[in-house]
C-alpha positions in Angstrom: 49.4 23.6 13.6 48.9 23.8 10.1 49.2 19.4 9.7 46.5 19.1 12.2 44.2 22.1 10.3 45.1 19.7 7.5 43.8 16.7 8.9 40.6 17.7 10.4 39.6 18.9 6.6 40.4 15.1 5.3 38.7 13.7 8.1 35.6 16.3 7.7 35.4 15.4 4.1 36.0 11.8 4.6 33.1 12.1 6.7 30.5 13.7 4.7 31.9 11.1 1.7 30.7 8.7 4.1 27.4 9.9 4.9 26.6 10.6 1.2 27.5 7.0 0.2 25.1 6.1 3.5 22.4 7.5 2.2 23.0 6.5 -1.2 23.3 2.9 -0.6 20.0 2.9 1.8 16.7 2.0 1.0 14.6 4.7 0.3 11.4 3.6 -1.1 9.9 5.5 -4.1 6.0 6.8 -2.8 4.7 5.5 -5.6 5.7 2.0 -4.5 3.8 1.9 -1.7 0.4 2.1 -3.8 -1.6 0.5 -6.5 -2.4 1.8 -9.7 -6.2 2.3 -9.9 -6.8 -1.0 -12.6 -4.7 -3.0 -10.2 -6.6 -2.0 -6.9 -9.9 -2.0 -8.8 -9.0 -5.8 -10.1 -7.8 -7.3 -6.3 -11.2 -6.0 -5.1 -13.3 -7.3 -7.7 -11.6 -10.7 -8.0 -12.1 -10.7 -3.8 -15.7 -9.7 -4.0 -16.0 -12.6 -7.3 -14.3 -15.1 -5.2 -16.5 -14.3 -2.3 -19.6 -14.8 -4.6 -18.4 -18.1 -5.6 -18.1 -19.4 -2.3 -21.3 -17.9 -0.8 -23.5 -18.5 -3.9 -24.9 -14.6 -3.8 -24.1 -12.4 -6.6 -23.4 -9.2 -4.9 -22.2 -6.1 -6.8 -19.4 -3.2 -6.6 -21.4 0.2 -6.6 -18.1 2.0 -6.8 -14.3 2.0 -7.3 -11.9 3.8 -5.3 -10.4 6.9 -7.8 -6.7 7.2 -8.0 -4.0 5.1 -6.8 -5.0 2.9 -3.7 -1.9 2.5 -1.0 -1.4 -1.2 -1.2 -1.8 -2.4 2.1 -5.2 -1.1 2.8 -6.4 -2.9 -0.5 -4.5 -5.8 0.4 -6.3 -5.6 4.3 -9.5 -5.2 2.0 -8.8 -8.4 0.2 -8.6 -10.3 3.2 -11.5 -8.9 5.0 -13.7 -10.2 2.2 -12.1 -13.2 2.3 -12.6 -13.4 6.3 -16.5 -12.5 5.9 -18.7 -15.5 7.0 -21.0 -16.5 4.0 -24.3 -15.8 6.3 -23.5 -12.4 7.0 -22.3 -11.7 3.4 -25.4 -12.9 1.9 -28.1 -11.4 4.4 -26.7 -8.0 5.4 -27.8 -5.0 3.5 -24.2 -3.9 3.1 -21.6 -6.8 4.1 -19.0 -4.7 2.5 -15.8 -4.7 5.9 -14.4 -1.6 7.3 -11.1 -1.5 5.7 -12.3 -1.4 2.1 -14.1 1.3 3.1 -10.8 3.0 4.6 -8.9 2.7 1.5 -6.5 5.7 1.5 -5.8 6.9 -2.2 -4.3 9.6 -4.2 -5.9 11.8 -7.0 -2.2 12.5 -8.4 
């Protein structure tokens, strides 16, 4: 009785060896990873909005910046909105600015 007492231990501590190592060896992404620091946010959206210009010939102008750190793939989805914007509407509406980079999620921390 005592051997099999014994055995359930080593096998209950082989186990929770195993589920440590698991977790260890998994990928667990860092929060901070999955956002941009507010230069490097505030830089994608200016060289989109500068690129945009370029193409369209208009010389329109970021009023604001986003504070804190932007998650990465609403700027990203921001990017390529203004890159998706046809030159007529960009030029002639009052505020072409799209949707998502006015849903940018960010963090003040």
């Amino acid at each position: 009785m005592k051997s099999k007492s014994v055995n359930f231990r080593t096998s209950y501590k082989s186990l929770i060896l195993l589920i440590i190592v698991l977790f260890g060896l998994s990928d667990c992404s860092d929060v901070d990873d999955d956002f941009y620091s507010f230069g490097e946010a505030a830089t994608k959206i200016m060289v989109a909005y500068a690129a945009k210009d370029a193409e369209c010939g208009s010389s329109r102008q970021i009023t604001s910046f986003v504070p804190g750190k932007q998650r990465k793939k609403d700027v990203d989805n921001c990017v390529a909105s203004v890159a998706f914007e046809k030159c007529s509407f960009w030029t002639q509406a009052g505020d072409p600015v799209p949707f998502a980079c006015k849903a940018i999620e960010y963090r003040l921390k």
